[in-house]
C-alpha atoms as a printed R data frame, in Angstrom:
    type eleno elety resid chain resno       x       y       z
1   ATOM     1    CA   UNK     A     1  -6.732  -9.187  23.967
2   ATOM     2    CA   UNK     A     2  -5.793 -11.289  26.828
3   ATOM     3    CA   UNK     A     3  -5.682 -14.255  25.006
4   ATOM     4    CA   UNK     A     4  -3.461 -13.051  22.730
5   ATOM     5    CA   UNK     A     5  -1.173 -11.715  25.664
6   ATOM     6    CA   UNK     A     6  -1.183 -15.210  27.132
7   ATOM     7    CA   UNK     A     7  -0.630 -16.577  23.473
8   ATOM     8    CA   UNK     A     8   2.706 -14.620  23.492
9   ATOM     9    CA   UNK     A     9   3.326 -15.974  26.913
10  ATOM    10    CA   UNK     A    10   3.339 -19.209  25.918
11  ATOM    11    CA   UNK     A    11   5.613 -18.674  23.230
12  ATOM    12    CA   UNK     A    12   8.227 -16.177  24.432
13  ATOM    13    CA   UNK     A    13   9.724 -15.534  20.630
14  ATOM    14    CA   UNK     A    14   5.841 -13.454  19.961
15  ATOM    15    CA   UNK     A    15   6.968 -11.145  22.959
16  ATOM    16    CA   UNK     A    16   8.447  -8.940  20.570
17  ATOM    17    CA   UNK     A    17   5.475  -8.660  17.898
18  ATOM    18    CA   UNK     A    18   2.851  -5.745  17.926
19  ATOM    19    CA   UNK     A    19  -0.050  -7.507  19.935
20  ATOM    20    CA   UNK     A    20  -2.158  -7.121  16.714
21  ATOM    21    CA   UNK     A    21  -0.125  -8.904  15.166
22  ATOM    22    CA   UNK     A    22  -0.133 -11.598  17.648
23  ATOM    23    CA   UNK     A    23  -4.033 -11.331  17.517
24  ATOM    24    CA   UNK     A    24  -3.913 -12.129  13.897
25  ATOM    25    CA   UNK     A    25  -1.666 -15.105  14.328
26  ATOM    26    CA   UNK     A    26  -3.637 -16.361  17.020
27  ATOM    27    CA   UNK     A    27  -7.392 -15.952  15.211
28  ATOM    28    CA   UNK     A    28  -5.668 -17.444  12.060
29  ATOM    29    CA   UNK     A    29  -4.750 -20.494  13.994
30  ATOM    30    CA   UNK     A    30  -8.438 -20.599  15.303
31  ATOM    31    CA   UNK     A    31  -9.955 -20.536  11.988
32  ATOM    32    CA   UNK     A    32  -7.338 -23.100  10.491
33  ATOM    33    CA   UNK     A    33  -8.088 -25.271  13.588
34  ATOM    34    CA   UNK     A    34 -12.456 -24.487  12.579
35  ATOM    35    CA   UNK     A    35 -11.584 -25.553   9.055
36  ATOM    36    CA   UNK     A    36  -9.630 -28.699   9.402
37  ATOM    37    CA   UNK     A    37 -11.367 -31.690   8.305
38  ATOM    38    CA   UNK     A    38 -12.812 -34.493  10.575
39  ATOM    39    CA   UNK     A    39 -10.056 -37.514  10.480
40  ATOM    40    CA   UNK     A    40  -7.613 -35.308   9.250
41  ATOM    41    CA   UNK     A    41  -3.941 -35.967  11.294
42  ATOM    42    CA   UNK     A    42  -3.566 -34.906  14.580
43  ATOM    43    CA   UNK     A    43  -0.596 -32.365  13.743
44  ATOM    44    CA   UNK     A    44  -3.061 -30.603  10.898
45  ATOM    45    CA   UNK     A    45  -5.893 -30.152  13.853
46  ATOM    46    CA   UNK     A    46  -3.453 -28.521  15.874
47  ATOM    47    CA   UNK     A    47  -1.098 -26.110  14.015
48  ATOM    48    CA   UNK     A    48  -0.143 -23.994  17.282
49  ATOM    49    CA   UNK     A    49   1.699 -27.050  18.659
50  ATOM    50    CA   UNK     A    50   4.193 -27.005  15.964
51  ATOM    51    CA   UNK     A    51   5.114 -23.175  16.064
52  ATOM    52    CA   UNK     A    52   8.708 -22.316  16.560
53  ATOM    53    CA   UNK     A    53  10.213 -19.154  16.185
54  ATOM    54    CA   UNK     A    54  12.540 -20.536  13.435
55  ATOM    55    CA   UNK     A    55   9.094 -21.666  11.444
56  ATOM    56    CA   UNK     A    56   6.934 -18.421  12.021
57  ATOM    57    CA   UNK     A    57   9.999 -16.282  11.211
58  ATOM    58    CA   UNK     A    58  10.440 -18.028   7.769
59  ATOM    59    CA   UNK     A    59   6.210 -18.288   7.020
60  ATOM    60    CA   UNK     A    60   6.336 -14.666   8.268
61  ATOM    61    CA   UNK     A    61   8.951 -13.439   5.526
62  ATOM    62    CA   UNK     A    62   7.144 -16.208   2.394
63  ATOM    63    CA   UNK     A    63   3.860 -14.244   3.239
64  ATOM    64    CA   UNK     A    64   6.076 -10.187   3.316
65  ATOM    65    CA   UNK     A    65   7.134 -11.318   0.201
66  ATOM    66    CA   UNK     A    66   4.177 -12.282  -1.409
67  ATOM    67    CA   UNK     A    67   2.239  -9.122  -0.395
68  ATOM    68    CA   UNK     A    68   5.631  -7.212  -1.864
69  ATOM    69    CA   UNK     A    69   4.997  -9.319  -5.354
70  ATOM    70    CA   UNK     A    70   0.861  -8.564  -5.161
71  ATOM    71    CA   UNK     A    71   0.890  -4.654  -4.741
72  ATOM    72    CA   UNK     A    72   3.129  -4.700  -7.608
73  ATOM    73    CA   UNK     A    73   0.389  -7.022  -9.991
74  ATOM    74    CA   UNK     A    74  -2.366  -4.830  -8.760
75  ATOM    75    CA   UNK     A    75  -0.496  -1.982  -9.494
76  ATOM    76    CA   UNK     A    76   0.395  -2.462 -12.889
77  ATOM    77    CA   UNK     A    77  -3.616  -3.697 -13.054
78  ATOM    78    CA   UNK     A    78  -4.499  -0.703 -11.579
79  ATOM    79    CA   UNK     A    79  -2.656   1.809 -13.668
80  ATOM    80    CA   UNK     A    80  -3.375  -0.103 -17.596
81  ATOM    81    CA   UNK     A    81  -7.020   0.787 -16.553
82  ATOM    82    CA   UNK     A    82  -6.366   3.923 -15.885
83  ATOM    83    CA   UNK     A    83  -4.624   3.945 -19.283
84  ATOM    84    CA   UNK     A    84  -7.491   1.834 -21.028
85  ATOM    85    CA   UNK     A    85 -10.244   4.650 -19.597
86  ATOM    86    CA   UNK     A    86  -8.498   7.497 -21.275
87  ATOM    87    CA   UNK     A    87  -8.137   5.374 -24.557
88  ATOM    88    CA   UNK     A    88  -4.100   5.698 -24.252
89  ATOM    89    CA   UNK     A    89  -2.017   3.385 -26.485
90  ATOM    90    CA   UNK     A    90  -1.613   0.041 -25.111
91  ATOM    91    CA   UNK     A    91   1.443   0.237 -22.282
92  ATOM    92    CA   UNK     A    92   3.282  -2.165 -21.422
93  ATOM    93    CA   UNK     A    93   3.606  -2.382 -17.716
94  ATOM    94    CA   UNK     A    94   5.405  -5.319 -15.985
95  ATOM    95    CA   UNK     A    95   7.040  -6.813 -13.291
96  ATOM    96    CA   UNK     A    96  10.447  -6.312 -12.412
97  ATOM    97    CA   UNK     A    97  12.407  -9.440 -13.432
98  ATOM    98    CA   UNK     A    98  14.849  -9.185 -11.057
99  ATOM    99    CA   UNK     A    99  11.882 -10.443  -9.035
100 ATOM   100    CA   UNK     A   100  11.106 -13.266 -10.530
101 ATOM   101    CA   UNK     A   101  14.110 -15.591 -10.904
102 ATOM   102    CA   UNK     A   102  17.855 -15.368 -10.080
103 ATOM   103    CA   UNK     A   103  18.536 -15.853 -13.590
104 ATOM   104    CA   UNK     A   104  16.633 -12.699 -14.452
105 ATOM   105    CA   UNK     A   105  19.639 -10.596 -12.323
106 ATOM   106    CA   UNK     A   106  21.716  -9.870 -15.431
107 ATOM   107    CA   UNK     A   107  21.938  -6.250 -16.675
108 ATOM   108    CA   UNK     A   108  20.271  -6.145 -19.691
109 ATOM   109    CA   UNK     A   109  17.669  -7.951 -18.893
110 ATOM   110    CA   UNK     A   110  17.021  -5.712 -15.936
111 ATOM   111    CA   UNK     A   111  17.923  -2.597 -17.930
112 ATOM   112    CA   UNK     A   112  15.242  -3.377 -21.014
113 ATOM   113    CA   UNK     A   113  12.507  -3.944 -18.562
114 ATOM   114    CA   UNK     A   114  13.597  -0.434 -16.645
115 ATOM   115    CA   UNK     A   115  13.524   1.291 -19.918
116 ATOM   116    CA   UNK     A   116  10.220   0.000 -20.800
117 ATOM   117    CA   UNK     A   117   8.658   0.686 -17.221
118 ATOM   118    CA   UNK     A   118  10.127   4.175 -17.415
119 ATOM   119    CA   UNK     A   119   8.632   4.962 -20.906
120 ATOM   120    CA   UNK     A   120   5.250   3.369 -19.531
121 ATOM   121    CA   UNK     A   121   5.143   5.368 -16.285
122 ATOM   122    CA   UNK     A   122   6.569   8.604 -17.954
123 ATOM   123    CA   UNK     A   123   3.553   8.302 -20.365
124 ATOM   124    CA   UNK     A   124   0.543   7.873 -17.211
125 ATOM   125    CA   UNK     A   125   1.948  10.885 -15.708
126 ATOM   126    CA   UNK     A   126   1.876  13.048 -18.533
127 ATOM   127    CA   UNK     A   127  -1.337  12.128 -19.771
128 ATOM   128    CA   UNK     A   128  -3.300  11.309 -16.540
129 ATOM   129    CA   UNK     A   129  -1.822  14.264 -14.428
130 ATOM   130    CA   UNK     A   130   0.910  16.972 -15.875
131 ATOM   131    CA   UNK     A   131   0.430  17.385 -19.191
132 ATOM   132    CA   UNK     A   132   3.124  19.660 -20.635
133 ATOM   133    CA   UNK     A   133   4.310  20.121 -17.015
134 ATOM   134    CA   UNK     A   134   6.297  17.062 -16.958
135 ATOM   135    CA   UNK     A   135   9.707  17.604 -18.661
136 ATOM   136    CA   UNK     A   136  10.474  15.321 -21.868
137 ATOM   137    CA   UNK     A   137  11.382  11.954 -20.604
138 ATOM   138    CA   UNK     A   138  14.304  12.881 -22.786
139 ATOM   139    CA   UNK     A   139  15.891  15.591 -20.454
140 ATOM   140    CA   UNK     A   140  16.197  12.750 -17.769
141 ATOM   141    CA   UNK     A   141  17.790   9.895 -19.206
142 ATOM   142    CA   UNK     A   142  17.973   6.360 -17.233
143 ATOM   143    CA   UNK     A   143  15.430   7.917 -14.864
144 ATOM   144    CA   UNK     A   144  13.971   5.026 -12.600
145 ATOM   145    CA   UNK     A   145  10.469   4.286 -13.279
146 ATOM   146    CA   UNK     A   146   9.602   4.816 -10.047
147 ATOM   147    CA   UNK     A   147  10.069   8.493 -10.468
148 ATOM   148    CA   UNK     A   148   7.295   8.946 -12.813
149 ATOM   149    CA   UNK     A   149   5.440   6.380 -10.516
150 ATOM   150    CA   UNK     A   150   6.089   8.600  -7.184
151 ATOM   151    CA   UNK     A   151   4.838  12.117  -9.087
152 ATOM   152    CA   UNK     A   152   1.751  10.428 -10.126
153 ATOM   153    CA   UNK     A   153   1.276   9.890  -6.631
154 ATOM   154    CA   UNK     A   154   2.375  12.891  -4.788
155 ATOM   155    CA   UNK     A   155   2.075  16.876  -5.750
156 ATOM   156    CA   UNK     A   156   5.472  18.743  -5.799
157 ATOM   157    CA   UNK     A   157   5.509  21.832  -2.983
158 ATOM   158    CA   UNK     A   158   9.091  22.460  -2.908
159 ATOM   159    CA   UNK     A   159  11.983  20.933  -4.396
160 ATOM   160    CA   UNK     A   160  15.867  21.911  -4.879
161 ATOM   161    CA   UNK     A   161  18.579  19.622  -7.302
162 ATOM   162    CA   UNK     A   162  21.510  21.441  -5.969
163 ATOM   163    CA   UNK     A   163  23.760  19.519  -3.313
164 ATOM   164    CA   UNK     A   164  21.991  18.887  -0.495
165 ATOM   165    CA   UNK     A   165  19.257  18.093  -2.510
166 ATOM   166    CA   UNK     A   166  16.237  17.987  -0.955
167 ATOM   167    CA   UNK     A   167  11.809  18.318  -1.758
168 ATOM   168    CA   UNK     A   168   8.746  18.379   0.126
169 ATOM   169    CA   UNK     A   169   6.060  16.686  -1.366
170 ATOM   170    CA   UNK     A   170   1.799  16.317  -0.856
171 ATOM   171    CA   UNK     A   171  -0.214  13.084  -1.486
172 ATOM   172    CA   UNK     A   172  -2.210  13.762  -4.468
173 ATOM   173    CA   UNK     A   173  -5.980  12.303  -5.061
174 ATOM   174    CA   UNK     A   174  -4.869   9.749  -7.240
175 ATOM   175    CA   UNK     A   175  -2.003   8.783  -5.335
176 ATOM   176    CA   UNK     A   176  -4.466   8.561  -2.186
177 ATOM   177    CA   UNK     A   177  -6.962   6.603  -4.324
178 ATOM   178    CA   UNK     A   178  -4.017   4.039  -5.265
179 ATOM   179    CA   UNK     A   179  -2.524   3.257  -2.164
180 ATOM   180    CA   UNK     A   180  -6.293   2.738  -0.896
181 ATOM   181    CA   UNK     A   181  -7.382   0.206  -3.895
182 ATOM   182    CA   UNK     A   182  -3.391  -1.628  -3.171
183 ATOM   183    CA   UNK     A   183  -4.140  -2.163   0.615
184 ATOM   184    CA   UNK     A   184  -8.088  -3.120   0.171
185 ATOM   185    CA   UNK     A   185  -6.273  -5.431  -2.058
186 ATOM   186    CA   UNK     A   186  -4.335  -6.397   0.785
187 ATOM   187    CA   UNK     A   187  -7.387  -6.806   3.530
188 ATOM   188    CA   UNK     A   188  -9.565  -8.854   0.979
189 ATOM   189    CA   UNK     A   189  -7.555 -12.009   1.601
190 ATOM   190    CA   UNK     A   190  -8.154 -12.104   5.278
191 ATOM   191    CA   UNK     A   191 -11.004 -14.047   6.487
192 ATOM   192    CA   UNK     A   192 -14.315 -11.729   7.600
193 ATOM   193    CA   UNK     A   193 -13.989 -13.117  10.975
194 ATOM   194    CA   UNK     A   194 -10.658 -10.282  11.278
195 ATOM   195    CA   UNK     A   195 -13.178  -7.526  10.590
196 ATOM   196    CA   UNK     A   196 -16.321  -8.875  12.267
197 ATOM   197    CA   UNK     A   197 -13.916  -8.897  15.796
198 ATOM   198    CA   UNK     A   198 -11.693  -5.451  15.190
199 ATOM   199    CA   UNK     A   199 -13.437  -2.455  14.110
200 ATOM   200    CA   UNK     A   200  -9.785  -0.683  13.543
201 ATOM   201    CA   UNK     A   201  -9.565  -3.244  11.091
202 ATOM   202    CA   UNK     A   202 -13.025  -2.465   9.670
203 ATOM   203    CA   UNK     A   203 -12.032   1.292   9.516
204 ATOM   204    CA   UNK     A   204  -9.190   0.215   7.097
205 ATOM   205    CA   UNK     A   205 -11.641  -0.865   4.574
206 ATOM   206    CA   UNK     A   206 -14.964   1.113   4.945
207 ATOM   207    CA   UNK     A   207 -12.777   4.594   5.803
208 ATOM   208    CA   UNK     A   208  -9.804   4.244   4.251
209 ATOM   209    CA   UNK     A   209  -8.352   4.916   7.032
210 ATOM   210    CA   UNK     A   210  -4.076   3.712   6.594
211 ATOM   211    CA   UNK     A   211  -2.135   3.112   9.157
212 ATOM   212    CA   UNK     A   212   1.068   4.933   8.866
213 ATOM   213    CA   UNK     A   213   3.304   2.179   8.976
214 ATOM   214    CA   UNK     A   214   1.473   0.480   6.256
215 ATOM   215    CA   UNK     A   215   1.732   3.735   4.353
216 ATOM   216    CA   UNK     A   216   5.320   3.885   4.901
217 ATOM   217    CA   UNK     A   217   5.649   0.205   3.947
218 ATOM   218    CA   UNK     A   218   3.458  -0.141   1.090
219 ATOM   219    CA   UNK     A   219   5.073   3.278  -0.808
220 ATOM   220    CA   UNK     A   220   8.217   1.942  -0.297
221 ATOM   221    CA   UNK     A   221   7.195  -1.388  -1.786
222 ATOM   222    CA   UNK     A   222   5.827  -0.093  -4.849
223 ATOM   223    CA   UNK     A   223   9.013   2.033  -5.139
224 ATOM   224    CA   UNK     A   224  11.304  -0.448  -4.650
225 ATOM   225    CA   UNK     A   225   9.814  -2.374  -7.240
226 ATOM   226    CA   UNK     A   226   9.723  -0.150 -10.002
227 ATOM   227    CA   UNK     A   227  13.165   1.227  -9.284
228 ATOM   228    CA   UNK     A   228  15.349  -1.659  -8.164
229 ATOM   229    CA   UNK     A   229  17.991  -2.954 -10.357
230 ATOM   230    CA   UNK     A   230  18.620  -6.663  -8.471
231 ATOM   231    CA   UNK     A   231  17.194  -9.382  -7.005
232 ATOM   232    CA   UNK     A   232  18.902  -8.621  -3.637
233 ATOM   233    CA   UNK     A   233  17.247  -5.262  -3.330
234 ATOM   234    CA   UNK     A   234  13.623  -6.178  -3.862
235 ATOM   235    CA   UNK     A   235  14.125  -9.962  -1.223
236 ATOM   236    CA   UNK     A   236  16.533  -8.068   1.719
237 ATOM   237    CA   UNK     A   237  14.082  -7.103   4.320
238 ATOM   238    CA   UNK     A   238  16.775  -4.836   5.499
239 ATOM   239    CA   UNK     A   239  16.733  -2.410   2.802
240 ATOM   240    CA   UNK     A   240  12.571  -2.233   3.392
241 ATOM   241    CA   UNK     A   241  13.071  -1.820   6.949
242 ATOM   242    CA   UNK     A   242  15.661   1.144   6.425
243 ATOM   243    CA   UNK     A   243  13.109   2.814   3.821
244 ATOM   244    CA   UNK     A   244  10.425   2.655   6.040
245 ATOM   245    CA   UNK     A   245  12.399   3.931   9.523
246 ATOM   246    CA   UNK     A   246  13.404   6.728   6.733
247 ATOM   247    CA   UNK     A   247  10.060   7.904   5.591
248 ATOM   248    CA   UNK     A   248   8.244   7.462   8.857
249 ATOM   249    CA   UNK     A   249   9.821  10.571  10.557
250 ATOM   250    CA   UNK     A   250   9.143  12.768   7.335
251 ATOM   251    CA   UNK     A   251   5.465  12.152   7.297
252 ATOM   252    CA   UNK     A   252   3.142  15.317   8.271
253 ATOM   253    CA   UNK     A   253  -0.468  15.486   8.345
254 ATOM   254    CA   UNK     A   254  -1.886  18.891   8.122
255 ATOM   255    CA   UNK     A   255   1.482  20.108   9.061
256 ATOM   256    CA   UNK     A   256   2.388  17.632  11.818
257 ATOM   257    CA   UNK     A   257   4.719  15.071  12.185
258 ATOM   258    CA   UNK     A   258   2.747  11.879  12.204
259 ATOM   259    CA   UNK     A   259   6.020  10.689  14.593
260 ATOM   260    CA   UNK     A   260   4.878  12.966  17.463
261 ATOM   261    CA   UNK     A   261   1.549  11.921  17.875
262 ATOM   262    CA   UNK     A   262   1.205  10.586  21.143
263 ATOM   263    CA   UNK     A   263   0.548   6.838  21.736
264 ATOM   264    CA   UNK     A   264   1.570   4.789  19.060
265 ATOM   265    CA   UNK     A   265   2.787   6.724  16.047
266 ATOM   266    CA   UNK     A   266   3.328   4.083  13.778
267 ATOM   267    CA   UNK     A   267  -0.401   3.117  13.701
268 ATOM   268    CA   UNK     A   268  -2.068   6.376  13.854
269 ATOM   269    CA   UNK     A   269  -4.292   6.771  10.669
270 ATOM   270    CA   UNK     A   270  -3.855   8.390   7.758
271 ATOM   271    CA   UNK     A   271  -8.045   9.128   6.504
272 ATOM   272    CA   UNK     A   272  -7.089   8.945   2.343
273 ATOM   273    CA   UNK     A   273 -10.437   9.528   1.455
274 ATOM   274    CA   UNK     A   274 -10.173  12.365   2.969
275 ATOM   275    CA   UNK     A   275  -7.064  13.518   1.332
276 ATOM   276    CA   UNK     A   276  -8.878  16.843  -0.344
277 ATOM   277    CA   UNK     A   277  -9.245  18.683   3.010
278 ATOM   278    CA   UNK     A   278  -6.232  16.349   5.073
279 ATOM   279    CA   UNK     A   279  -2.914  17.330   3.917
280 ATOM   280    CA   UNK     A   280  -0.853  13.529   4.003
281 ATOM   281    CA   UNK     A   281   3.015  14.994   2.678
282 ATOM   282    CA   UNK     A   282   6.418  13.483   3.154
283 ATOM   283    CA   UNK     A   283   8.798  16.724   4.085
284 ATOM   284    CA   UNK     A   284  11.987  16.927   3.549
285 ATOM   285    CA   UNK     A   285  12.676  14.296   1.591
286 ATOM   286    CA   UNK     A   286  16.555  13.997   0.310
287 ATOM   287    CA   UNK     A   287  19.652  11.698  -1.498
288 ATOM   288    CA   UNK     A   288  19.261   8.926   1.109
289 ATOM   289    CA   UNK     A   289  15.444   8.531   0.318
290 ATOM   290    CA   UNK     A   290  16.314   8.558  -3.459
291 ATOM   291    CA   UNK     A   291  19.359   6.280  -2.728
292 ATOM   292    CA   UNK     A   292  17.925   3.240  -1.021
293 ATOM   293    CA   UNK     A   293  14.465   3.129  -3.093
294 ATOM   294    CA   UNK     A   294  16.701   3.501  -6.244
295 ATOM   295    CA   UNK     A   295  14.832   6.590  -7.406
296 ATOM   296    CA   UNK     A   296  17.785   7.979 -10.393
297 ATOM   297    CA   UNK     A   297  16.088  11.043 -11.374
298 ATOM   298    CA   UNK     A   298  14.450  11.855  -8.745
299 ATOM   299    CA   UNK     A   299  15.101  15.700  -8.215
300 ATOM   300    CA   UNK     A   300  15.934  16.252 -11.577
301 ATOM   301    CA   UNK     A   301  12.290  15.230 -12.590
302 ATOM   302    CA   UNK     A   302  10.565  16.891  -9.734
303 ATOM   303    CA   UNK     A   303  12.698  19.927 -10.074
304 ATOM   304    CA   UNK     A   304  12.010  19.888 -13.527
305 ATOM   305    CA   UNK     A   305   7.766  19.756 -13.040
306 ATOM   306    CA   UNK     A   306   8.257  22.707 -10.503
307 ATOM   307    CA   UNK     A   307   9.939  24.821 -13.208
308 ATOM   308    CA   UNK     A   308   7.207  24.277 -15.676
309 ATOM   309    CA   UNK     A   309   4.462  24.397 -12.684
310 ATOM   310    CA   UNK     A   310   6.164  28.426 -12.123
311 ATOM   311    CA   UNK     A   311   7.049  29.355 -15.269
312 ATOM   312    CA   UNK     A   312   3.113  28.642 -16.898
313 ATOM   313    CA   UNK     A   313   1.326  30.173 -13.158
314 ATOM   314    CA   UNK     A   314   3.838  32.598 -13.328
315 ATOM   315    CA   UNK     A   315   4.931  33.515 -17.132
316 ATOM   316    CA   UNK     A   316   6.483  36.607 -15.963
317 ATOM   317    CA   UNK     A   317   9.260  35.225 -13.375
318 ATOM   318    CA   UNK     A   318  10.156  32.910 -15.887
């Protein structure tokens, strides 16, 4: 630790970053500087001397964005197994072209890949998790795929369509089991050094313990790609930072908001594995959630799985 402190000494621009951050940067500049071979140039052997705020900024964002484009492979590798184990038809789950190229930002292009995703998700959900629960992907037309993604993921408690629409909503087992498998994806890349020298970084693997800004960050991530409808909204840090600063405060665990804890909130951890006994929900949830992660549907659907949810545990209310 206080060699990272005097690391963001030396360059004032890291004064801002999370120290662990600043202690990955640092060991990652170690190890490059361990790996560099002999006679190499003097500028490869010493990367820190060429570190601007300008060039870390802009190798900062390339790397975001990479991570953004690899939870959304794994996830679409993630779920076809899923399908695959239960001997469902073959789905056709892909990336979001909007992602890929600029030229892949016109509306049909966009909209044939949405309807496909939808049809893809709507079919996991209903046979992995709701069965006859989940209304006819009929009843919601032009839902976002992410819908059907996000009620894989997370039971319904409580949810109302009418204006001001709002739902509370509980991290299911499978949900917990994905966003574990998408950020072990994650903490595979990094060298074993990271986890030999930072047991919080060891829990994160061997616990599944999630910090809850990742969990914020990597939901809305997934989201975002399976709901967005350009380019601009899947590349614009801004809109992730906004999701994230909006699903942070709504967080609870066991009925707590994971925003009051005391001492860092943002990296208190969320135990998935222990998602059974722990109860991980997002509260409260309403049209500016749905609005900047693109989610069209989204209380119509959930509203709609809550009907069916009462009307089969409860014939006679129905």
């Amino acid at each position: 630790m206080p060699r990272a402190l005097r690391f963001q000494r030396r360059y004032s621009f890291l004064q801002n970053f999370p120290v662990y951050l600043t202690q990955c940067i640092l060991q990652a500049v170690i190890l490059n500087g361990q790996s560099t071979p002999d006679g190499s140039e003097p500028e490869t052997s010493q990367p820190a001397g060429t570190l601007t705020s300008s060039s870390v900024r802009a190798k900062f964002d390339d790397i975001v964005k990479g991570i953004h484009l690899s939870w959304a492979q794994a996830l679409n590798e993630y779920l076809s197994k899923q399908a695959s184990s239960l001997t469902l038809e073959k789905l056709e789950l892909s990336i979001n072209p909007a992602a890929l190229s600029s030229d892949a930002d016109e509306d049909d292009i966009i909209y044939d890949w949405s309807r496909q995703q939808e049809s893809a998700m709507w079919t996991l959900a209903q046979k992995l998790y709701y069965g006859a629960d989940l209304p006819e992907m009929k009843e919601n037309a032009d839902a976002s795929p992410a819908v059907y993604l996000f009620t894989l993921m997370f039971d319904v408690l409580m949810v109302d369509s009418e204006v001001p629409q709002f739902g509370t909503f509980q991290l299911s087992v499978f949900g917990a089991k994905l966003l574990a498998h998408l950020w072990d994806h994650t903490l595979r890349k990094l060298p074993y050094a990271f986890f030999a020298d930072w047991s919080w970084l060891d829990d994160q693997s061997t616990k599944k313990k999630l910090p809850a800004l990742a969990f914020c960050h990597l939901l809305a991530s997934v989201l975002l790609w399976n709901g967005a409808i350009d380019r601009h909204s899947l590349t614009n840090r801004n809109i992730y930072t906004a999701a994230v600063q909006h699903i942070l405060p709504k967080l609870h665990v066991d009925g707590k908001p994971v925003s009051q804890v005391p001492g860092s909130a943002e990296s208190s951890p969320l135990p998935l594995s222990e998602c059974q006994t722990t109860r991980i929900e997002l509260r409260d949830l309403d049209t500016k959630f749905a609005s900047i992660l693109g989610l069209d549907g989204f209380f119509e659907v959930a509203e709609g799985i809550q009907t069916n949810l009462l009307a089969r545990t409860n014939p006679a209310s129905s």
